[in-house]
Residue, then its C-alpha position, 0 to 999 in steps of 0.5 A: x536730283x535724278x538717282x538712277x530711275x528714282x529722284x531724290x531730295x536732301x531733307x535739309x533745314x539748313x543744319x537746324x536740330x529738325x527736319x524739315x515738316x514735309x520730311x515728318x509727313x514722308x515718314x507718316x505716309x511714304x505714298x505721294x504725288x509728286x510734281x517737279x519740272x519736267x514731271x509729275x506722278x505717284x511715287x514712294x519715299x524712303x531714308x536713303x541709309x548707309x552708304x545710299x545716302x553718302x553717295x546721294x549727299x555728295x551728289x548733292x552737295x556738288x550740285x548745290x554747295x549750300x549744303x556742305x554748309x549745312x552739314x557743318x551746321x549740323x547741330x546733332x541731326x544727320x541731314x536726311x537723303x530721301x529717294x523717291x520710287x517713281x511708280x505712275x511718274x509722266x515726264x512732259x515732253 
């Protein structure tokens, strides 16, 4: 989902006590190339944290429903709001 200049992804398994291995390799290394509809480039990850990540989570949770489920779901694991600084990032026409 569009985050200002930035995309940003819910790093959820589905309220599983883990994340998701793609977000274990974010944390490894930030620096990615991501291709999405509509796009492709370079970008950097980071945690969105604090108040970031509940305005970013409600975003998403009004744009996809299925993850209120997965907030009550949540067996300990705080669902996680990765925001992606699009650096060399081309838009298709």
């Amino acid at each position: 989902m569009h985050a200002g200049g930035d995309l940003a992804v819910i790093a959820s398994k589905g309220g599983a006590p883990r994340h998701p291995g793609w977000y274990q390799n974010l944390v490894a290394d930030p620096c990615v190339c991501l291709q999405c509809r509509g796009g492709a480039g370079e970008c950097v990850a980071r945690e969105a944290k604090g108040e970031e990540r509940e305005r970013l989570f409600a975003k998403a949770k009004l744009l996809y429903s299925t993850y209120a489920a997965h907030e009550l779901r949540d067996s300990g694991t705080r669902v996680v709001a990765a925001r992606f600084r699009l650096r060399r990032f081309r838009w298709n026409s």
